[in-house]
CHARMM-style PDB file with segment names, atoms N, HN, CA, C and O in Angstrom:
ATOM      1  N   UNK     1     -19.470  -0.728   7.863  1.00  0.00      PROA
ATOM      2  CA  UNK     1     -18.610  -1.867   7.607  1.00  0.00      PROA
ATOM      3  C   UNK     1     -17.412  -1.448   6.772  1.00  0.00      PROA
ATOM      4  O   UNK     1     -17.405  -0.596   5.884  1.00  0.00      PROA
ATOM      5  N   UNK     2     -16.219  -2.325   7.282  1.00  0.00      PROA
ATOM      6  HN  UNK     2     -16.225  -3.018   8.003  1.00  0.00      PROA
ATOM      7  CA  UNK     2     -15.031  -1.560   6.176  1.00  0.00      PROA
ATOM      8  C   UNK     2     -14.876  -2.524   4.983  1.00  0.00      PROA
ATOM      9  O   UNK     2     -15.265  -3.692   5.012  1.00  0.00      PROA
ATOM     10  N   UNK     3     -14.259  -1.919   3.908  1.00  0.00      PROA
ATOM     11  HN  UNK     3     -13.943  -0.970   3.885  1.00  0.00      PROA
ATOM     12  CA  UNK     3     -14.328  -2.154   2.512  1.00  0.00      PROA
ATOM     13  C   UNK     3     -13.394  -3.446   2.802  1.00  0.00      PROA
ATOM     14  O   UNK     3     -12.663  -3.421   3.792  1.00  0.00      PROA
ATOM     15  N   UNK     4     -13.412  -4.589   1.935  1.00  0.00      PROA
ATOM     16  HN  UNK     4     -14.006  -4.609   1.131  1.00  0.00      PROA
ATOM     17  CA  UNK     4     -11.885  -5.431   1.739  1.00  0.00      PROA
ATOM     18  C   UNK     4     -11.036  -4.802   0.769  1.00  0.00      PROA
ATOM     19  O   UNK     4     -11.435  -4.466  -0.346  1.00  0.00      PROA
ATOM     20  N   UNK     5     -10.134  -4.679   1.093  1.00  0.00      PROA
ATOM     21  HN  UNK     5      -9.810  -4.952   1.999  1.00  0.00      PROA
ATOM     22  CA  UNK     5      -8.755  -3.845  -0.044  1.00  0.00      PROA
ATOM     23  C   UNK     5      -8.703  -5.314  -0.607  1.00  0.00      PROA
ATOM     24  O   UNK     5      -8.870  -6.396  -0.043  1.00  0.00      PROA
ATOM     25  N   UNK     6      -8.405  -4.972  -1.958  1.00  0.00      PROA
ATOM     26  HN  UNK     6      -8.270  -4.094  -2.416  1.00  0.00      PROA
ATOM     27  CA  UNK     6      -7.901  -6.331  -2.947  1.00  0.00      PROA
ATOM     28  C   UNK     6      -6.173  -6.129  -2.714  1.00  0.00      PROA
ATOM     29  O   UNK     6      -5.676  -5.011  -2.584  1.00  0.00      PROA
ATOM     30  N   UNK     7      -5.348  -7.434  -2.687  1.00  0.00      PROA
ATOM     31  HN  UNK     7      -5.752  -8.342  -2.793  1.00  0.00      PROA
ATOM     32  CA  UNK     7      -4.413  -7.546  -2.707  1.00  0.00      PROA
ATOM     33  C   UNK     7      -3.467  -7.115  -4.405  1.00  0.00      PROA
ATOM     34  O   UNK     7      -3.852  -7.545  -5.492  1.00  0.00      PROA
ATOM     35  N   UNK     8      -2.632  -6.502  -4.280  1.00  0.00      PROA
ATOM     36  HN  UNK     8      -2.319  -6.153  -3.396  1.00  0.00      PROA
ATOM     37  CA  UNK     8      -1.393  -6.483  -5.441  1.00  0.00      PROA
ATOM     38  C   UNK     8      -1.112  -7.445  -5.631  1.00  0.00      PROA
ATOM     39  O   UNK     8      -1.120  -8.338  -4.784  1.00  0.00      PROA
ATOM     40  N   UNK     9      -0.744  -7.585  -6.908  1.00  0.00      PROA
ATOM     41  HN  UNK     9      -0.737  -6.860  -7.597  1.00  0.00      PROA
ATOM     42  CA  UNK     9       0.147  -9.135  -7.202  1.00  0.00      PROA
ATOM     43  C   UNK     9       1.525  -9.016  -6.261  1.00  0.00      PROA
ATOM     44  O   UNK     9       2.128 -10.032  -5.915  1.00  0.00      PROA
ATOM     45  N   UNK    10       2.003  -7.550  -5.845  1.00  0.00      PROA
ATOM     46  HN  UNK    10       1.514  -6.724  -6.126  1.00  0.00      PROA
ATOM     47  CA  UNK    10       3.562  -7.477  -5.176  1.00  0.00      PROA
ATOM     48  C   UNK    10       3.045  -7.661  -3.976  1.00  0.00      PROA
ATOM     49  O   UNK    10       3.593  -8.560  -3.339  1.00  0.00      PROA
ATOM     50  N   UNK    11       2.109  -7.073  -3.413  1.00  0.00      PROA
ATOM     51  HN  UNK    11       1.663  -6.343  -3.930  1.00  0.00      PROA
ATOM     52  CA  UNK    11       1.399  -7.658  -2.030  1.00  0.00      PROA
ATOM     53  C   UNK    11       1.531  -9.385  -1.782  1.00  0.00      PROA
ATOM     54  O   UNK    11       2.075  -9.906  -0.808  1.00  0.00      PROA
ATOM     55  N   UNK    12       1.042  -9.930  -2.649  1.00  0.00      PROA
ATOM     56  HN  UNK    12       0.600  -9.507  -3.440  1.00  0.00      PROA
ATOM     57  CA  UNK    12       1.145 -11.216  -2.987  1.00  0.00      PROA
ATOM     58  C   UNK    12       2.243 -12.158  -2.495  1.00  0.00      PROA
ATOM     59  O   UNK    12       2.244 -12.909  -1.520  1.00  0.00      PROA
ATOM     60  N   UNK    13       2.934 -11.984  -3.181  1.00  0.00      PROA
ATOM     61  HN  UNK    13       2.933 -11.374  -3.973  1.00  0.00      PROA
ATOM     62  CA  UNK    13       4.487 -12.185  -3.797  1.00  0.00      PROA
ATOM     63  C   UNK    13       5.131 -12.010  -2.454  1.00  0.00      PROA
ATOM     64  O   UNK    13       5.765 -12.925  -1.930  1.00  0.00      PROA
ATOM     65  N   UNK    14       4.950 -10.689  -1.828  1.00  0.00      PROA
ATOM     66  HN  UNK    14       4.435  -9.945  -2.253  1.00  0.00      PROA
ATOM     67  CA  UNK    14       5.869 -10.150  -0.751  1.00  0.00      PROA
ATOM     68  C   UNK    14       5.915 -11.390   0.227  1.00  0.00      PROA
ATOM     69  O   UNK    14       6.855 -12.060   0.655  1.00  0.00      PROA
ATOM     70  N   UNK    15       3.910 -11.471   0.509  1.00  0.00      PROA
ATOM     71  HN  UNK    15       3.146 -10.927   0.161  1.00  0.00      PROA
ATOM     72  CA  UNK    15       3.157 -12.566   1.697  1.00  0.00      PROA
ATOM     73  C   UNK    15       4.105 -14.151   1.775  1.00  0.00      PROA
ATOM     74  O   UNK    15       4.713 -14.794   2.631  1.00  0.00      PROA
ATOM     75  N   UNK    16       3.810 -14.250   0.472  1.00  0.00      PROA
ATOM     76  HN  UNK    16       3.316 -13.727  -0.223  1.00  0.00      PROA
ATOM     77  CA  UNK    16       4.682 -15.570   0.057  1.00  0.00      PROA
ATOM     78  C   UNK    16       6.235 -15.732   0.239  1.00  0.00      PROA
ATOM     79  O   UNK    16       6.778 -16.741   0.688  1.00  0.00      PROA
ATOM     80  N   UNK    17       6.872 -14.580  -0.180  1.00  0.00      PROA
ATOM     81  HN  UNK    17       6.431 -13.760  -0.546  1.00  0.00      PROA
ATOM     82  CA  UNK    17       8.416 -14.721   0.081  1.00  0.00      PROA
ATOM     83  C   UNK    17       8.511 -14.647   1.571  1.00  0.00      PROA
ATOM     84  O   UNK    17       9.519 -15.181   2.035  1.00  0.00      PROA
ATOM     85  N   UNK    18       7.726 -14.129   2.380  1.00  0.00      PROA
ATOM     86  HN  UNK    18       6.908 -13.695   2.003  1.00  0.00      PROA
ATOM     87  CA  UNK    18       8.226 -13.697   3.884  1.00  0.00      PROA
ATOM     88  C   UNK    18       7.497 -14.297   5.078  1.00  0.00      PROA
ATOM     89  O   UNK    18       7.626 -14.008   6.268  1.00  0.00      PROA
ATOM     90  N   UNK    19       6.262 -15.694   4.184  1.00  0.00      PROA
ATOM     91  HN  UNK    19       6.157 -15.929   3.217  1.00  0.00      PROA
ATOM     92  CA  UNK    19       5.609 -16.393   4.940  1.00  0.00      PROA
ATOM     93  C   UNK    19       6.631 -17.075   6.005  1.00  0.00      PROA
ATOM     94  O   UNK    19       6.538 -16.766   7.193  1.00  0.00      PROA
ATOM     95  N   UNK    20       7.479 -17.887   5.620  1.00  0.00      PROA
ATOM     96  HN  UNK    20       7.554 -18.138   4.655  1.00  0.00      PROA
ATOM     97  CA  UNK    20       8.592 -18.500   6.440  1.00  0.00      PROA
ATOM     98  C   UNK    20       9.289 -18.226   7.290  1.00  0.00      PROA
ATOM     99  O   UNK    20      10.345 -18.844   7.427  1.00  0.00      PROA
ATOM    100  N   UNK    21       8.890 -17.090   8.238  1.00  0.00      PROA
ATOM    101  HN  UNK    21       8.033 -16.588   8.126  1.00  0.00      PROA
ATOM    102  CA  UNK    21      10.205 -15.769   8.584  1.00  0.00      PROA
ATOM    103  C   UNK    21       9.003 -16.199   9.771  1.00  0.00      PROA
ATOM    104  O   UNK    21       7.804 -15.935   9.683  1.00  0.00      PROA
ATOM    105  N   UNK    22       9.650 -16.896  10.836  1.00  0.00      PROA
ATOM    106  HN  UNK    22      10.624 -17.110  10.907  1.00  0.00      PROA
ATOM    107  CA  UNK    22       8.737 -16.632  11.869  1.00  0.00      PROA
ATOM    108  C   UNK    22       8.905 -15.680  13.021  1.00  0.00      PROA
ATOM    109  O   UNK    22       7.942 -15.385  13.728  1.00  0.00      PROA
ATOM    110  N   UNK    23      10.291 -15.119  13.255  1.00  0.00      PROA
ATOM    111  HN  UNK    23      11.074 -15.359  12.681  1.00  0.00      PROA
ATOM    112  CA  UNK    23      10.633 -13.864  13.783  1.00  0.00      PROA
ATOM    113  C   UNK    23       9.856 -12.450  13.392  1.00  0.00      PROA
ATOM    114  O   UNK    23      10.470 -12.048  12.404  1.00  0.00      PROA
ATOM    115  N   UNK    24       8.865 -11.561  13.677  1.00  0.00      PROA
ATOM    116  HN  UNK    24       8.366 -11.887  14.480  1.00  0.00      PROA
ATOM    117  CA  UNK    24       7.932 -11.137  13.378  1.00  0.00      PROA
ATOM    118  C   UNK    24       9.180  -9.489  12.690  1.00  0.00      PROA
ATOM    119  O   UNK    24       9.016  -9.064  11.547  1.00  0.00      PROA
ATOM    120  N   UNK    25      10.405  -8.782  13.765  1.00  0.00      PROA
ATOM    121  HN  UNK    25      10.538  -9.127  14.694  1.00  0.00      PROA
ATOM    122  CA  UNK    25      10.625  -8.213  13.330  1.00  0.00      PROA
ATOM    123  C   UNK    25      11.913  -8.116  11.638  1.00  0.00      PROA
ATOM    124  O   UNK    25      12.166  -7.337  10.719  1.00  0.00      PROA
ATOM    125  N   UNK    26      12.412  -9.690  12.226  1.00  0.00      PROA
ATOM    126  HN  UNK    26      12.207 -10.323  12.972  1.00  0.00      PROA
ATOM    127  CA  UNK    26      12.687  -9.889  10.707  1.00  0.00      PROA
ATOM    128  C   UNK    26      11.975 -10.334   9.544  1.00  0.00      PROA
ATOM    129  O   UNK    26      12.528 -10.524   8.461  1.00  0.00      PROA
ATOM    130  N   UNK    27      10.794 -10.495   9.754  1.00  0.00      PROA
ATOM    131  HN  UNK    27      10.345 -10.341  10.634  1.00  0.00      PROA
ATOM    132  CA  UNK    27      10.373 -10.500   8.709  1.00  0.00      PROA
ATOM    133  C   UNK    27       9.739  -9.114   8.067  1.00  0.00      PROA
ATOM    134  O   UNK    27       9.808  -8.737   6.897  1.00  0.00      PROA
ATOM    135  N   UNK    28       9.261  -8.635   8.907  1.00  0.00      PROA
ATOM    136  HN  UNK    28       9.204  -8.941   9.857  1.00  0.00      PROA
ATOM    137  CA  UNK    28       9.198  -7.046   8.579  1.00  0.00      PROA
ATOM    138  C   UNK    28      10.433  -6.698   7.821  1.00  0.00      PROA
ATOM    139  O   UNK    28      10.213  -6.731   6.610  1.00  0.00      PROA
ATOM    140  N   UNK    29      11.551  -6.404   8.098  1.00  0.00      PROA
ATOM    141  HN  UNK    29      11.730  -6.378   9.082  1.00  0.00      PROA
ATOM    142  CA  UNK    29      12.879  -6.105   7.334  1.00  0.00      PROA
ATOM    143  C   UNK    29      13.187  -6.809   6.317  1.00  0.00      PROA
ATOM    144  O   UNK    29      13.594  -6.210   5.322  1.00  0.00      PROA
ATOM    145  N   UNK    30      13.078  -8.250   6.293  1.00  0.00      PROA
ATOM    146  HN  UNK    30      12.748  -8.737   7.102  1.00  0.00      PROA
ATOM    147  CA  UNK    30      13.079  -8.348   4.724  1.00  0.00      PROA
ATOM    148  C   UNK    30      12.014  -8.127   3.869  1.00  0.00      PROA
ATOM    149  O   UNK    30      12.150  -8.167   2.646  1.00  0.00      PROA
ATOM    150  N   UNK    31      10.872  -7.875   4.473  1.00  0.00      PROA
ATOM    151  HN  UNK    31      10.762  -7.842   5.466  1.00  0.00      PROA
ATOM    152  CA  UNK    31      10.226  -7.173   3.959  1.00  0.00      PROA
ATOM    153  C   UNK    31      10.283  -6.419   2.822  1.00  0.00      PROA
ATOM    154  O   UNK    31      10.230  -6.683   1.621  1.00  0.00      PROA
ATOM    155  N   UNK    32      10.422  -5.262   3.568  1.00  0.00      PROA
ATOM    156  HN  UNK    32      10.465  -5.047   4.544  1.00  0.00      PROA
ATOM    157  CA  UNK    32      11.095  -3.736   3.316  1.00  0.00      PROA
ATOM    158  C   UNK    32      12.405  -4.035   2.341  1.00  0.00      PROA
ATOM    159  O   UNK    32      12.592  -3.352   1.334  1.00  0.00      PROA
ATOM    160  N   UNK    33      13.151  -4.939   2.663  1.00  0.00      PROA
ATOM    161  HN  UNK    33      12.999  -5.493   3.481  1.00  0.00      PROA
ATOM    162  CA  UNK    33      14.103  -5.326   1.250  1.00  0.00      PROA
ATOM    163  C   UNK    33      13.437  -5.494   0.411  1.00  0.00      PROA
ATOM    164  O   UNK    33      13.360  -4.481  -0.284  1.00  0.00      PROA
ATOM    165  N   UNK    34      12.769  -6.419   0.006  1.00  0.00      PROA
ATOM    166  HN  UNK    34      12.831  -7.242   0.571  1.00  0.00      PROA
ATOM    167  CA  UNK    34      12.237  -6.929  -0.683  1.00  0.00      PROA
ATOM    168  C   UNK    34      11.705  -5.634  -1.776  1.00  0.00      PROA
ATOM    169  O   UNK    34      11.984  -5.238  -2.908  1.00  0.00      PROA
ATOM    170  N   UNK    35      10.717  -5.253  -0.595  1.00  0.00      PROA
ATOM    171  HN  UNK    35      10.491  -5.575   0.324  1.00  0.00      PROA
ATOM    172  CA  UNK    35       9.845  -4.093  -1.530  1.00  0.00      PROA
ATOM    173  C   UNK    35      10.474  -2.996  -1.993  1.00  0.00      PROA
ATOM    174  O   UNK    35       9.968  -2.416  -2.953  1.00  0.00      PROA
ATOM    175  N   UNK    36      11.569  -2.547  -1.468  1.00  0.00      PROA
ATOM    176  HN  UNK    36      11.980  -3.019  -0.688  1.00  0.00      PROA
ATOM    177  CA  UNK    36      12.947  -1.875  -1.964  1.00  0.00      PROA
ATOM    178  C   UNK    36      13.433  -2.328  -3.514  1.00  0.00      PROA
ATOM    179  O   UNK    36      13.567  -1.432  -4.347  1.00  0.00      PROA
ATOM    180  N   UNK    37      13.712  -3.820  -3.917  1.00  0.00      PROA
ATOM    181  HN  UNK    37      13.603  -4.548  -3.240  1.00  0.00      PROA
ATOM    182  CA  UNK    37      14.114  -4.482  -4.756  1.00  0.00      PROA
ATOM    183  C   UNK    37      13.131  -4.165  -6.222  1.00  0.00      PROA
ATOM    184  O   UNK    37      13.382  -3.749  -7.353  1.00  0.00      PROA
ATOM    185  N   UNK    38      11.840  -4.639  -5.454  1.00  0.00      PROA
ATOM    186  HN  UNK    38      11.636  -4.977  -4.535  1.00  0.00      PROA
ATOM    187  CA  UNK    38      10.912  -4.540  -6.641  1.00  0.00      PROA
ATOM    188  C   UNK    38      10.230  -2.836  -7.079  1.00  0.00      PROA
ATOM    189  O   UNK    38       9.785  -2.388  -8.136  1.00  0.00      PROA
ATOM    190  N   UNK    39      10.424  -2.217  -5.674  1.00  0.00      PROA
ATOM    191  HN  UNK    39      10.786  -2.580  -4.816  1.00  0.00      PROA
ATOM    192  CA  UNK    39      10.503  -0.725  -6.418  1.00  0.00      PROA
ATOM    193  C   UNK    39      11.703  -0.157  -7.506  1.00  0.00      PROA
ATOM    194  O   UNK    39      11.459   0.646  -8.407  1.00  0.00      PROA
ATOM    195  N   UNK    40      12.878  -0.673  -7.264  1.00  0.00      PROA
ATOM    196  HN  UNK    40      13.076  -1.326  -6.532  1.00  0.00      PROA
ATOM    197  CA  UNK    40      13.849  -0.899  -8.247  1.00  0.00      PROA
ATOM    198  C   UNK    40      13.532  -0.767  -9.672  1.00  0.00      PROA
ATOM    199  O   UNK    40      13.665   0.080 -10.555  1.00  0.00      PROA
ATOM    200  N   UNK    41      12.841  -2.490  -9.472  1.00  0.00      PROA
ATOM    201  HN  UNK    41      12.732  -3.178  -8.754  1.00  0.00      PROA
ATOM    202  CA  UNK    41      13.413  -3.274 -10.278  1.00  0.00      PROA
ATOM    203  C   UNK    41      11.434  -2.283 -11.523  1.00  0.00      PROA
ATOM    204  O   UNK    41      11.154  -2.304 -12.722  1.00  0.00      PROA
ATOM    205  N   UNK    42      11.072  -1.968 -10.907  1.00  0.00      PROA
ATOM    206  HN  UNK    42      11.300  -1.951  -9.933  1.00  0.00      PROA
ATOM    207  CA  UNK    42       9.437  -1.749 -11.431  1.00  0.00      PROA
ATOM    208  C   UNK    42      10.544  -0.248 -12.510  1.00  0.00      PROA
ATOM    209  O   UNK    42      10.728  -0.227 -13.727  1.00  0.00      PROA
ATOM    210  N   UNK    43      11.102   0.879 -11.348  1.00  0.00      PROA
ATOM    211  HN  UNK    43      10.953   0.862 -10.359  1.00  0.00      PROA
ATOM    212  CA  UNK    43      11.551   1.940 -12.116  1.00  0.00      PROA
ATOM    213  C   UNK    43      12.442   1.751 -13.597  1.00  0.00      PROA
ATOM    214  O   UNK    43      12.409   2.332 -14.681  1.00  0.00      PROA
ATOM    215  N   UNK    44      13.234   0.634 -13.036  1.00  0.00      PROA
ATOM    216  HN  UNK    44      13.260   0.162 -12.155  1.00  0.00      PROA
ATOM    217  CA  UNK    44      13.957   0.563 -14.610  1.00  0.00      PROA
ATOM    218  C   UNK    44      13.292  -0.135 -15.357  1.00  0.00      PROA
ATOM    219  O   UNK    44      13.524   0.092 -16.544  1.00  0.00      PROA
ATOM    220  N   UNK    45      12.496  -0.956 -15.145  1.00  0.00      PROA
ATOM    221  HN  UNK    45      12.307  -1.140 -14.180  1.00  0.00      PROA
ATOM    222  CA  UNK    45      11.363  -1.153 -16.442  1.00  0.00      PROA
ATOM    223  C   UNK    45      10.529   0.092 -16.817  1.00  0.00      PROA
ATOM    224  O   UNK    45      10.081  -0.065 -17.953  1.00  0.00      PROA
ATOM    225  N   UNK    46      10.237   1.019 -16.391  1.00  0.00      PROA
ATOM    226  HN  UNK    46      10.601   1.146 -15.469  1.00  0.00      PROA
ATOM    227  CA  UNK    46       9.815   2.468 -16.529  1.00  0.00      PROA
ATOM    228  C   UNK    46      10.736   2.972 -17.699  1.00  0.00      PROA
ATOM    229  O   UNK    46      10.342   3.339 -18.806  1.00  0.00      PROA
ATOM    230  N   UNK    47      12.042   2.921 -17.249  1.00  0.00      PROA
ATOM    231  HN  UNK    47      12.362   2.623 -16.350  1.00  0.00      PROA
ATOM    232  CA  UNK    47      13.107   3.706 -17.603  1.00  0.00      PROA
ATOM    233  C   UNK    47      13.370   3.305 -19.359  1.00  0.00      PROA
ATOM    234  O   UNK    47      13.665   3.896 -20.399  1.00  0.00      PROA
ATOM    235  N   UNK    48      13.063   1.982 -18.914  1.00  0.00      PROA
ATOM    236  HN  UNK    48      12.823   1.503 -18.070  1.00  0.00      PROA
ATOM    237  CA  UNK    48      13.762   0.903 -20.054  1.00  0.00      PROA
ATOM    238  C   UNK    48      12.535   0.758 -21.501  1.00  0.00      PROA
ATOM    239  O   UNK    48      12.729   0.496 -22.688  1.00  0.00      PROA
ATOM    240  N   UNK    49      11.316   1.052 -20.751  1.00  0.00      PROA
ATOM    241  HN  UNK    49      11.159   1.265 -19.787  1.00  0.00      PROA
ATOM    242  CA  UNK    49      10.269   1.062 -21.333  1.00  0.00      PROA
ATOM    243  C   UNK    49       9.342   1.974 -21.294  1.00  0.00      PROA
ATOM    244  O   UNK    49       8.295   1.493 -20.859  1.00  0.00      PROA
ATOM    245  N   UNK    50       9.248   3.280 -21.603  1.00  0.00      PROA
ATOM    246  HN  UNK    50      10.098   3.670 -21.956  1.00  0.00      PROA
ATOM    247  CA  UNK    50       8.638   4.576 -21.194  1.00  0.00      PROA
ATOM    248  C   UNK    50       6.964   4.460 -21.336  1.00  0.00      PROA
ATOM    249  O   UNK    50       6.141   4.977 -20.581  1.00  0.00      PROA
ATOM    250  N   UNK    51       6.734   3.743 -22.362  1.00  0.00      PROA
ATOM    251  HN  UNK    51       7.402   3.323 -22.976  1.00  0.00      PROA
ATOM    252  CA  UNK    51       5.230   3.515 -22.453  1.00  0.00      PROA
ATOM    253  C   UNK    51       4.821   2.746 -21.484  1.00  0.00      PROA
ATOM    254  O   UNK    51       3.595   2.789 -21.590  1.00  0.00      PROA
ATOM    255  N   UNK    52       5.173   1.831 -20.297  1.00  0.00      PROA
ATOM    256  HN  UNK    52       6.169   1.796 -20.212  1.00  0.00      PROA
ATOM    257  CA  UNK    52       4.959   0.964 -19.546  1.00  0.00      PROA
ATOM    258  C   UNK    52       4.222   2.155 -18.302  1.00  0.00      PROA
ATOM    259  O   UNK    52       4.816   3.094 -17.772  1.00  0.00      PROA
ATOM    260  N   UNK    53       2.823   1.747 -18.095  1.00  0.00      PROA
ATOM    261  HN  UNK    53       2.341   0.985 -18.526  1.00  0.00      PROA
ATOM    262  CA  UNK    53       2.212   2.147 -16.588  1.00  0.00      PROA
ATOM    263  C   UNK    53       2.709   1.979 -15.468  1.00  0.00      PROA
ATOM    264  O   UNK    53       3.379   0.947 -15.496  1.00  0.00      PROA
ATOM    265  N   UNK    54       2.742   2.636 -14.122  1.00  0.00      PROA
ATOM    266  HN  UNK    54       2.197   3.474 -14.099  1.00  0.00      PROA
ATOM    267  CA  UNK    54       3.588   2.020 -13.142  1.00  0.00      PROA
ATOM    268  C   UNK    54       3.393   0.963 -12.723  1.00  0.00      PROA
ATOM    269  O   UNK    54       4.270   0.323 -12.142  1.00  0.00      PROA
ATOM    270  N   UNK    55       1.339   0.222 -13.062  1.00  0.00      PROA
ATOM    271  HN  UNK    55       0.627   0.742 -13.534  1.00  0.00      PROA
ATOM    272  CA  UNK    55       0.847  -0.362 -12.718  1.00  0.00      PROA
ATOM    273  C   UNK    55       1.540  -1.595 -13.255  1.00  0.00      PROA
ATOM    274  O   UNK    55       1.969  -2.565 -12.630  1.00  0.00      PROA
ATOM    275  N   UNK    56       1.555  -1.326 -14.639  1.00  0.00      PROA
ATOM    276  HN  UNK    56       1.206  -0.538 -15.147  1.00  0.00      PROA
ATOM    277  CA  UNK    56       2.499  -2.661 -15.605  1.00  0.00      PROA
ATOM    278  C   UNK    56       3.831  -2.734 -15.219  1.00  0.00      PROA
ATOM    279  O   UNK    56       4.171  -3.915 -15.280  1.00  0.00      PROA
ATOM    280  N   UNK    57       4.742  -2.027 -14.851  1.00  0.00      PROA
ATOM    281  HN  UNK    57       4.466  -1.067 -14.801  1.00  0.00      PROA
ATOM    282  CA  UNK    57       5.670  -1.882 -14.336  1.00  0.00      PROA
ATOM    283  C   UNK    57       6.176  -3.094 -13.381  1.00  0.00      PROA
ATOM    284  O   UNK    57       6.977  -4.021 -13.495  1.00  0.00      PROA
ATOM    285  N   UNK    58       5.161  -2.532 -12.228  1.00  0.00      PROA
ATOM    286  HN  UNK    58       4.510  -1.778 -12.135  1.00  0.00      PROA
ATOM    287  CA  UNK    58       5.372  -3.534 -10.857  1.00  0.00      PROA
ATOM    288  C   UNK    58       4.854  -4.695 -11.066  1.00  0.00      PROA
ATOM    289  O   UNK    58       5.273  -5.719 -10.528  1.00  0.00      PROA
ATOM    290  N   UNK    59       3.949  -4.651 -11.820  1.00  0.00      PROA
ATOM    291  HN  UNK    59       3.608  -3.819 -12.257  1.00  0.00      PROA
ATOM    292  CA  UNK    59       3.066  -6.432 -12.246  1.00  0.00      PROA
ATOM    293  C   UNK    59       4.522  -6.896 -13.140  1.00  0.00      PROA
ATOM    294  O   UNK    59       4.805  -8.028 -12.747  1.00  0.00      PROA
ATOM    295  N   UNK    60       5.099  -6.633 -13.737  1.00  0.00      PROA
ATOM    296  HN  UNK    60       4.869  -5.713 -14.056  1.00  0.00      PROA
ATOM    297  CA  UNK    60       6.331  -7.157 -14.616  1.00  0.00      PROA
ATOM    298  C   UNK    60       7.368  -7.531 -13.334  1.00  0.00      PROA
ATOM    299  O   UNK    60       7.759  -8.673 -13.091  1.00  0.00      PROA
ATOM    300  N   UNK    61       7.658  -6.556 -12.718  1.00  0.00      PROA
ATOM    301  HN  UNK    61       7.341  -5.628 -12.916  1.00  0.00      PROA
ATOM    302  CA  UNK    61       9.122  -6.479 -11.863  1.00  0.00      PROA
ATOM    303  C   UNK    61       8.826  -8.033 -10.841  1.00  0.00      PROA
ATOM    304  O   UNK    61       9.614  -8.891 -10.444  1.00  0.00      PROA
ATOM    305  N   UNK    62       7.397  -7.880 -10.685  1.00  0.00      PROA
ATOM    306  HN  UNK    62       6.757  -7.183 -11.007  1.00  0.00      PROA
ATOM    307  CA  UNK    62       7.127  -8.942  -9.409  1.00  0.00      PROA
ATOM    308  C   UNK    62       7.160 -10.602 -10.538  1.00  0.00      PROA
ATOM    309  O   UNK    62       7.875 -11.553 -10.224  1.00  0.00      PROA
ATOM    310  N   UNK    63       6.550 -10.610 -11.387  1.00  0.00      PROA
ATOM    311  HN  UNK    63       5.968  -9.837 -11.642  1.00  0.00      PROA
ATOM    312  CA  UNK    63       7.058 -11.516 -12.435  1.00  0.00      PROA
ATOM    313  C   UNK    63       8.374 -11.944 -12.503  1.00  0.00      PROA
ATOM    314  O   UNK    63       8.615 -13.148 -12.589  1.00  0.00      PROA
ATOM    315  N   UNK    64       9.561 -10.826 -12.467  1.00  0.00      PROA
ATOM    316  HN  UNK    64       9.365  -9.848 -12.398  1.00  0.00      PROA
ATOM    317  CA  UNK    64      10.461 -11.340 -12.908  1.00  0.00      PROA
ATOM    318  C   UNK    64      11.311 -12.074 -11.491  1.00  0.00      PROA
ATOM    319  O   UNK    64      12.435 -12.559 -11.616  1.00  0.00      PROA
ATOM    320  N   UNK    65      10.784 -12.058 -10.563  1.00  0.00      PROA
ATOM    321  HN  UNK    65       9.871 -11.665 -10.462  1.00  0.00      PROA
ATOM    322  CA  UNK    65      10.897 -12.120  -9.212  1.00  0.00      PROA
ATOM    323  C   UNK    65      10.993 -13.443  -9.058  1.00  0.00      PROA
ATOM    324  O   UNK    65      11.628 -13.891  -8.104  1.00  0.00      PROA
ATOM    325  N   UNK    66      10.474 -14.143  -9.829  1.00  0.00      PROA
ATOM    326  HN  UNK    66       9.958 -13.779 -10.605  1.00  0.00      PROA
ATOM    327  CA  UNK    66      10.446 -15.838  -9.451  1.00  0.00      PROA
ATOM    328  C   UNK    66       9.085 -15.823  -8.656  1.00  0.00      PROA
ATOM    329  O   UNK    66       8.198 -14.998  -8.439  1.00  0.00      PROA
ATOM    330  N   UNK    67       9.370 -17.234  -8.305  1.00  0.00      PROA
ATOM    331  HN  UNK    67      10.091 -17.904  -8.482  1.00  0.00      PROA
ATOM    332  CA  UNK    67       8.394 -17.956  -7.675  1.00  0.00      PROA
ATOM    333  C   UNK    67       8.890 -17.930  -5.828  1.00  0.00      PROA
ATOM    334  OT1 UNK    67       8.193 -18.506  -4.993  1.00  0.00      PROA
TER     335      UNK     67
END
């Protein structure tokens, strides 16, 4: 039997921002923006905050993301 993977909070987040996208290959592409953005946005909290995990990082970046 295969394992269930637990979802990321950016996994999350992504599902939710790109639920509405009923075009299957645009939603893939904003996608990929998206997750572009919050890889960003995760590094300069890295940058900005050196003690920060990558794990804390991306849990912050997707926070600052809105709703």
């Amino acid at each position: 039997m295969g394992e269930k993977q637990e979802r990321t909070p950016a996994e999350g987040w992504l599902d939710k921002a790109t639920a509405g996208i009923r075009f299957k290959p645009d939603r893939k592409a904003v996608r990929a923006e998206l997750e572009e953005h919050l890889e960003d946005k995760a590094l300069d909290f890295q940058r900005i905050f050196p003690d920060l995990t990558e794990a804390e990082a991306r849990e912050r970046a997707v926070s600052e993301m809105g709703d």
